[in-house]
C-alpha positions as CSV (number, residue, x, y, z in Angstrom):
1,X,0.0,0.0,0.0
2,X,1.5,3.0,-1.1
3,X,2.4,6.2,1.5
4,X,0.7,9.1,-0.9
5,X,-3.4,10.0,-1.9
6,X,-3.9,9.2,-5.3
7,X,-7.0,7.6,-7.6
8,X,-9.5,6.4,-5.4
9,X,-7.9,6.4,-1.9
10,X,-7.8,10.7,-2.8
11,X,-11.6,10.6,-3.4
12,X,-12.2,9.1,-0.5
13,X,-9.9,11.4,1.8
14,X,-11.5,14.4,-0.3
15,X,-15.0,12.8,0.9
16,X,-13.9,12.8,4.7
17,X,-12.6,16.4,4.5
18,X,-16.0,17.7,3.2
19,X,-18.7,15.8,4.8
20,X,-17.0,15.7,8.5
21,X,-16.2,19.7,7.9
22,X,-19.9,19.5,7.7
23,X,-20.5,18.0,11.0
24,X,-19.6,20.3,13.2
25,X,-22.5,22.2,13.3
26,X,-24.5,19.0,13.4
27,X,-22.6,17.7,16.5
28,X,-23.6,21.3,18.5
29,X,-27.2,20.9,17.8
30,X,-27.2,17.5,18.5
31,X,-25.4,18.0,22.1
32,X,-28.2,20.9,23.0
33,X,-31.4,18.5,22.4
34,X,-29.9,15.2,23.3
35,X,-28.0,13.6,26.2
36,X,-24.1,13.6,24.7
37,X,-23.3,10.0,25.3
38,X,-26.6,8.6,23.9
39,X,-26.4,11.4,20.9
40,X,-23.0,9.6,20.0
41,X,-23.3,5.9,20.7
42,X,-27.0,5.6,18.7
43,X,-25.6,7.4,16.0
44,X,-23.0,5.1,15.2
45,X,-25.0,2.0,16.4
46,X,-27.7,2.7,13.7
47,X,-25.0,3.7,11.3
48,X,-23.0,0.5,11.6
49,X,-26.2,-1.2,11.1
50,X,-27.4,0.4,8.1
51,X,-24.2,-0.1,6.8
52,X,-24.0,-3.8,7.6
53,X,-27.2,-4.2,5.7
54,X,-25.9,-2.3,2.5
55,X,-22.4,-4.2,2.6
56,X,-24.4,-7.5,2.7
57,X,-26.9,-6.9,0.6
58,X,-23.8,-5.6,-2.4
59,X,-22.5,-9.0,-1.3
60,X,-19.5,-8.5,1.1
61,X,-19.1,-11.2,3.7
62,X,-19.0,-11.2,7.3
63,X,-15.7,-10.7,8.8
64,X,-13.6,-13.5,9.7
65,X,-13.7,-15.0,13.3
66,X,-9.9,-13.6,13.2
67,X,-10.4,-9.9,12.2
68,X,-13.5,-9.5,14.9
69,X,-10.9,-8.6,17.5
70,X,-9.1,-5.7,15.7
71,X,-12.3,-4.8,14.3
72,X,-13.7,-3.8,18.0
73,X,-10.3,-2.5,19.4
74,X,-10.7,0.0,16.5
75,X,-14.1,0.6,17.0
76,X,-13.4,1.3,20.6
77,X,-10.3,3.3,20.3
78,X,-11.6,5.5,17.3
79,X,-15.0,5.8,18.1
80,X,-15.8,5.3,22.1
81,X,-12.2,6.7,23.0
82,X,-11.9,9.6,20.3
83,X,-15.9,10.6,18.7
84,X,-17.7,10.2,21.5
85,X,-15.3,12.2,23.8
86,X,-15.5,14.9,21.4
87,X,-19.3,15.3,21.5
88,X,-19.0,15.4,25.1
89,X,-16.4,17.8,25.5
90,X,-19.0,20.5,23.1
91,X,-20.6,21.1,26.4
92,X,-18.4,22.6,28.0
93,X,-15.9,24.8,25.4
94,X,-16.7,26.4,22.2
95,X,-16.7,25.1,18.4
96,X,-13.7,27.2,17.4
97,X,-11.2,26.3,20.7
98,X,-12.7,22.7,19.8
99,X,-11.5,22.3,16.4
100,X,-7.8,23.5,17.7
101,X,-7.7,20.7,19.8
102,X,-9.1,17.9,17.3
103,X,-6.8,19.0,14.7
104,X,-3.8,17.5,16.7
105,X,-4.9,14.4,15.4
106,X,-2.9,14.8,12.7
107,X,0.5,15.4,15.2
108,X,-0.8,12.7,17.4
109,X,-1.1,10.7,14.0
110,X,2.3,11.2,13.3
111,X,3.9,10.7,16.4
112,X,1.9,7.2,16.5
113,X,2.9,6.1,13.0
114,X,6.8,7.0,13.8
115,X,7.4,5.5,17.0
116,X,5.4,2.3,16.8
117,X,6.6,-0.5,14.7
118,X,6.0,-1.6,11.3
119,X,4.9,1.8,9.4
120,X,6.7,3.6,6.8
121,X,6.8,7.0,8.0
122,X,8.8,8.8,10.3
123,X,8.9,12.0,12.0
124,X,12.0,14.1,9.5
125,X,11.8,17.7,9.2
126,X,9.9,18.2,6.6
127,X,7.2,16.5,7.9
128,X,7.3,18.1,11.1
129,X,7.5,21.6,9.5
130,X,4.1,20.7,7.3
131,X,2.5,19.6,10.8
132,X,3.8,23.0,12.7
133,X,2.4,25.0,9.7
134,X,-0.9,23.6,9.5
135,X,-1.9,24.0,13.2
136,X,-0.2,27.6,13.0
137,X,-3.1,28.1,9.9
138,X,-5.8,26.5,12.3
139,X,-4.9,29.0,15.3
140,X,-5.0,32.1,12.3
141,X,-8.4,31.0,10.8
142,X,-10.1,29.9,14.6
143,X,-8.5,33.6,15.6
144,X,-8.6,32.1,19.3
145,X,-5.6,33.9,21.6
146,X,-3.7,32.0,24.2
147,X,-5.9,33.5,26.8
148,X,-9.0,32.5,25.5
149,X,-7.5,28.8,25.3
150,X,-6.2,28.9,28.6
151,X,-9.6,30.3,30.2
152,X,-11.0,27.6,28.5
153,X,-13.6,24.6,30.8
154,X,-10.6,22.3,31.7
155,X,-13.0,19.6,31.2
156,X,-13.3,20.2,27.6
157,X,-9.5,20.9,26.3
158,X,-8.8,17.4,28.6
159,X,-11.2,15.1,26.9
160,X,-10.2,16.5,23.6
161,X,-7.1,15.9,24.3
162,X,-7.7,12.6,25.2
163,X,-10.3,12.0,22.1
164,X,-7.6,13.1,19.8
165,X,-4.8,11.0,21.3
166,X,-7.3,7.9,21.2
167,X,-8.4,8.8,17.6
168,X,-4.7,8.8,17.0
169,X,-4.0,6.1,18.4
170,X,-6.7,3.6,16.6
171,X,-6.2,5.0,13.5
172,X,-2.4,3.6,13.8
173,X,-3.7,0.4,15.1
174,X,-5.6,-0.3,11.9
175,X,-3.1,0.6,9.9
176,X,-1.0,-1.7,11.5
177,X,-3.5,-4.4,11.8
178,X,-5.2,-4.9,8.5
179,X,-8.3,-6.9,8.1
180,X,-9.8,-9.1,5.0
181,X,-13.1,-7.6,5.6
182,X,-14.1,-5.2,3.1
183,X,-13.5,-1.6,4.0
184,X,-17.4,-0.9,4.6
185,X,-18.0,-4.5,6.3
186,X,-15.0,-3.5,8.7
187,X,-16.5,0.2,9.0
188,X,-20.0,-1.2,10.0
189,X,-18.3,-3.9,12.7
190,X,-16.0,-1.1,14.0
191,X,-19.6,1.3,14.3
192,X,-22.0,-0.7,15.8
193,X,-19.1,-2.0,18.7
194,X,-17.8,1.7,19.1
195,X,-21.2,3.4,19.2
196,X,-23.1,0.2,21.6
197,X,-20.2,0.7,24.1
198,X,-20.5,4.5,24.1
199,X,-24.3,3.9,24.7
200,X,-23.8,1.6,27.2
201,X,-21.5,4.2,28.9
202,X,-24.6,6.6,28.9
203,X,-27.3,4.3,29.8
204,X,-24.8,3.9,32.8
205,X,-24.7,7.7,33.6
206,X,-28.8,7.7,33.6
207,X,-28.9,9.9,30.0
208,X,-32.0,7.8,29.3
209,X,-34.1,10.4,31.7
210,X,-33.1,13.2,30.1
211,X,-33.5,11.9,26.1
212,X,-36.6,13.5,24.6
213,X,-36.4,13.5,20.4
214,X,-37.4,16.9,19.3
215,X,-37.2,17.6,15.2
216,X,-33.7,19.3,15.8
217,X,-32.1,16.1,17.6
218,X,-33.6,13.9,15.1
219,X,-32.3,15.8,12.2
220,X,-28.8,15.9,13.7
221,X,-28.7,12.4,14.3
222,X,-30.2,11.5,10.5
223,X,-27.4,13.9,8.8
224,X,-24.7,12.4,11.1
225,X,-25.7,8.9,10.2
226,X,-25.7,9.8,6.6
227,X,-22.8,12.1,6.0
228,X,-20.8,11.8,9.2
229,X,-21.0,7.8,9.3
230,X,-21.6,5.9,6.3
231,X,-20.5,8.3,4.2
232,X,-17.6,10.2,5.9
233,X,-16.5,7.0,8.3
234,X,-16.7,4.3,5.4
235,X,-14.0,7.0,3.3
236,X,-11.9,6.9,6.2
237,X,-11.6,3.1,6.4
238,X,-11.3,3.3,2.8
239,X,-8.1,6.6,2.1
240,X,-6.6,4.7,5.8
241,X,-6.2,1.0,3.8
242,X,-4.9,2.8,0.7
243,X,-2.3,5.5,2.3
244,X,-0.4,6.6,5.2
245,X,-1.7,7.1,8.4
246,X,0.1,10.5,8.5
247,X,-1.5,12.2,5.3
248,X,-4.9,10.8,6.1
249,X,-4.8,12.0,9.5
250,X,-4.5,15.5,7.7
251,X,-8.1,15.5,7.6
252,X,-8.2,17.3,11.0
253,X,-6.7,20.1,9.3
254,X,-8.8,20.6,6.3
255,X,-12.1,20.1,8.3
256,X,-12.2,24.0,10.0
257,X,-11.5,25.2,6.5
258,X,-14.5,23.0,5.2
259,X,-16.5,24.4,7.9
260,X,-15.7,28.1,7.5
261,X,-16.3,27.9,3.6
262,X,-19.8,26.3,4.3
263,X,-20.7,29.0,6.7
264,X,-19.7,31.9,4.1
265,X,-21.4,29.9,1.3
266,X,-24.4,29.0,3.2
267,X,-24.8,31.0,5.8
268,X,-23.0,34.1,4.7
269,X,-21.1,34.6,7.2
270,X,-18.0,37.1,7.2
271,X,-14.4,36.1,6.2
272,X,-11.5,38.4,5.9
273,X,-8.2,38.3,4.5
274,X,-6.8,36.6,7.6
275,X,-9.0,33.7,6.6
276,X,-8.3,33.2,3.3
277,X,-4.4,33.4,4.6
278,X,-5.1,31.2,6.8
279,X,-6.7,28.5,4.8
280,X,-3.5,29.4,2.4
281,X,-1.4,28.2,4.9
282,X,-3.1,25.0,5.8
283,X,-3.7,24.1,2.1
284,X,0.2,24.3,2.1
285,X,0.7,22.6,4.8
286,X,-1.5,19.5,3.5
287,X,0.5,19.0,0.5
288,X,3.8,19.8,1.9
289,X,3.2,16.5,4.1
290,X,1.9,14.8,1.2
291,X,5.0,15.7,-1.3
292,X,7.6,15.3,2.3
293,X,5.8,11.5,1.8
294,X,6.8,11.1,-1.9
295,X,10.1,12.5,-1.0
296,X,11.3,10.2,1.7
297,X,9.8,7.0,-0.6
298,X,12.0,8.6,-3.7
299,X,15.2,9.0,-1.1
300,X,14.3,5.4,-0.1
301,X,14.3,4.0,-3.7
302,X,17.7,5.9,-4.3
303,X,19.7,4.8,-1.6
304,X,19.1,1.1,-2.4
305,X,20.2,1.4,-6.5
306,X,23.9,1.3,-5.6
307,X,23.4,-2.6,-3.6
308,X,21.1,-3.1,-6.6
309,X,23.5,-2.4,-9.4
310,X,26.2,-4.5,-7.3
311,X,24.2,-7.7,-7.8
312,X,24.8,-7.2,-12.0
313,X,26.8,-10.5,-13.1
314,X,29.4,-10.2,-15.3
315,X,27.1,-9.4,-18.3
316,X,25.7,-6.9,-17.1
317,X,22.1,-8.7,-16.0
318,X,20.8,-8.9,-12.7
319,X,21.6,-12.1,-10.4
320,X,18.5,-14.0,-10.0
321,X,17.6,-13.6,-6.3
322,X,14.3,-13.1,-4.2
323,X,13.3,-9.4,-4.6
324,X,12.8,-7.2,-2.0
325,X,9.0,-5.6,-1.1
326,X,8.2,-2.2,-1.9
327,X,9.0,-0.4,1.6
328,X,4.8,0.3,2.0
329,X,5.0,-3.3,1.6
330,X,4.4,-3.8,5.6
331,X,1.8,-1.4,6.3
């Protein structure tokens, strides 16, 4: 599996930018009309059903006996550990301080994919320079100051934290782990465990008194099912089989720009030049990380020619000899 976003794994990671830039808003109303715990895990657990359904009915099979046990670590770690923390934590702190935390996945990410074993990427300069210049563009385009960070609910930068580091963390795990279920089979398994244990979680913390559907909790949940889960969570299982964990996990980045661009076209709301300076510098940013990829694989490539061309036989022709993977081969 290759490190960069091309052909179909690009859709896909173009398809999780938009649609969970979209959420955001959807998340806020959702966590005003609904207990937050509930909210999440019934989300994902109707999701993961639906899902199931369409993957069977298109013919994918079940997952092996095997794969159900990375399936649910993942499901727990991405979606009990890092979503549903994240809906939680909208009580208590604002949208824009929010989405400064969250987009430390993509350092988290990193970090994850360089110091546990068997990836392909590592933590050089140039990646960490893309990573320092796209949450410098987040901080310009949220506009928050230190002080309005720091003044912050502790409860909500703490959980984020913690969501992010768990989101992370999963998303490593997978790539690490790879299943023979289909992307959307795995997606649907991964759902329904992830969003049944965050429910459980809330039935344990008495939500169920408090959960009165209105028409603006029902429509939150429906779009996040839709958009946010089989559509947005399915792409993700889909860009993370097909590329590096550190590029996908640039999402997090792209997502605030997603939602400020909606807001403008939809809601007309004001931008500025900082904005569009901002969302400069994070567009940047993204492909710096994706070209620092390339770059590493074309230094990787280089470096072995020399022991290559050593193994020519007097006429010139290779010796015939196992050949070696690609270095992706592993993840």
């Amino acid at each position: 599996m290759g490190a960069a976003l091309k052909g179909k794994a690009l859709i896909a990671y173009l398809v999780v930018c938009v649609f969970w830039g979209s959420t955001y808003l959807a998340i806020k109303i959702g966590v005003t009309e609904l207990p937050p715990f509930l909210f999440a895990g019934l989300r994902f657990a109707v999701a993961g059903v639906l899902l199931l359904i369409i993957a069977r009915a298109l013919g994918d099979p079940l997952p092996k006996r095997s794969d159900w046990r990375t399936l649910a670590i993942v499901g727990l770690l991405l979606l009990a550990g890092g979503n549903a923390f994240v809906v939680w934590s909208e009580q208590y702190i604002g949208s824009g301080i929010a989405s400064i935390f969250v987009v430390t996945v993509a350092m988290w990410t990193a970090l994850f994919d360089a110091i546990i074993p068997g990836g392909s990427s590592d933590l050089n300069w140039r990646v960490v320079a893309g990573l320092l210049l796209g949450f410098l563009g987040t901080l310009l385009l949220v506009g928050a100051t230190p002080a309005e960070i720091l003044a912050a609910d502790k409860r909500g930068p703490i959980a984020l934290t913690m969501a992010s580091a768990s989101w992370s963390l999963g998303t490593v795990y997978a790539k690490r782990h790879p299943t023979e279920a289909s992307p959307y089979m795995g997606a649907a398994i991964q759902m329904i465990v992830g969003g049944a244990a965050v429910a459980l979680i809330g039935t344990v913390l008495g939500e169920w008194a408090a959960w009165q559907l209105s028409p603006r909790g029902i429509g939150a949940i429906a779009y996040l099912v839709i958009f946010g889960s089989i559509l947005g969570y399915s792409a993700y299982s889909y860009a993370l089989r097909h590329a590096s964990a550190t590029i996908v996990g640039t999402y997090a980045y792209v997502n605030p720009v997603i939602a400020v661009l909606l807001g403008w076209l939809l809601l007309h709301e004001p931008v500025g030049p900082r904005t569009f300076i901002a969302m400069g510098m994070i567009l940047v940013a993204v492909v710096w990380i994706q070209f620092s990829l390339k770059q590493r694989r074309s230094d990787g490539l280089t470096a072995r020619r020399p022991t290559e061309t050593g193994d020519l036989g007097p006429s010139g022709r290779a010796a015939v000899g196992p050949s070696s993977p690609e270095p992706e081969a592993s993840t």
